[in-house]
C-alpha positions in Angstrom: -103.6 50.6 -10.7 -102.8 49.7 -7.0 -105.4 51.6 -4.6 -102.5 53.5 -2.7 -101.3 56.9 -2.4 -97.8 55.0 -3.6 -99.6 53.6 -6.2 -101.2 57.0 -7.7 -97.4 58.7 -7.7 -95.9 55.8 -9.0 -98.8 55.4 -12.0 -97.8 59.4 -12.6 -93.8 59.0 -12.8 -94.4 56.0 -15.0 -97.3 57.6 -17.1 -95.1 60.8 -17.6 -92.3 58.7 -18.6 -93.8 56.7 -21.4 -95.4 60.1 -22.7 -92.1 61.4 -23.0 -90.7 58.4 -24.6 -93.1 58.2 -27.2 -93.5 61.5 -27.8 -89.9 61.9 -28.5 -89.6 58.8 -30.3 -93.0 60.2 -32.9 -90.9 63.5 -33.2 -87.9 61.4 -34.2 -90.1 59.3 -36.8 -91.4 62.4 -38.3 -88.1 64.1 -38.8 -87.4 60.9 -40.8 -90.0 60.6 -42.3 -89.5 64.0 -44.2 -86.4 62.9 -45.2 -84.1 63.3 -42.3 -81.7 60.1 -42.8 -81.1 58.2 -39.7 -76.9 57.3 -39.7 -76.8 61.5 -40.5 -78.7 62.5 -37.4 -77.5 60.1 -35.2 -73.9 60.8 -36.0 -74.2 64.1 -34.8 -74.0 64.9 -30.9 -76.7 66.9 -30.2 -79.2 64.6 -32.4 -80.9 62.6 -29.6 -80.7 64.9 -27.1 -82.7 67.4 -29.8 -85.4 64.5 -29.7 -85.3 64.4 -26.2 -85.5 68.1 -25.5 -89.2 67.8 -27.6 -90.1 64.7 -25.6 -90.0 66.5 -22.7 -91.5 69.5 -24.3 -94.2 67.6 -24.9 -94.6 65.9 -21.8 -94.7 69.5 -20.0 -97.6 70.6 -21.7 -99.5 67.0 -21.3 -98.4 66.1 -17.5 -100.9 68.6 -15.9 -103.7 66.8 -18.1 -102.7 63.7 -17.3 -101.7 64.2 -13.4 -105.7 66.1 -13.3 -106.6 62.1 -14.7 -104.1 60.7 -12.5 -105.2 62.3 -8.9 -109.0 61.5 -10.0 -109.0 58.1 -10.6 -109.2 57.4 -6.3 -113.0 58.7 -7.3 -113.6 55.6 -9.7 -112.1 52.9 -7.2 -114.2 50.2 -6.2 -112.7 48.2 -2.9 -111.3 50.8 -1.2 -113.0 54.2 -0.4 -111.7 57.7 0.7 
């Protein structure tokens, strides 16, 4: 993680991103993995923005946790000190 202010928001937007990727991507493999078929789902409109919607969901409840982790870590760096 680069030992900048820049750095920290940049590590945040990317962290929140990826949560909300993979969040929305586990909802989607446990919708199929009940027995959801994929062509069906994805031939309607709404189906990945549904996925999308619980991403983000997801990443509400987890980006304060993780931006708490995020605005600590200038407390852990080595070269340069605040």
């Amino acid at each position: 993680m680069p030992e900048s202010m820049a750095g920290i928001v940049a590590t945040f937007v990317l962290s929140l991103l990826l949560l909300w990727a993979f969040s929305a991507g586990l909802f989607a493999a446990l919708y199929f993995w009940r027995g959801v078929t994929f062509a069906s789902f994805f031939g309607e409109s709404q189906g990945w923005r549904h996925f999308l919607w619980l991403g983000a969901k997801a990443a509400l409840v987890w980006g304060p946790i993780m931006l708490l982790v995020v605005i600590t870590a200038p407390s852990r760096w080595k070269e340069s000190v605040w």
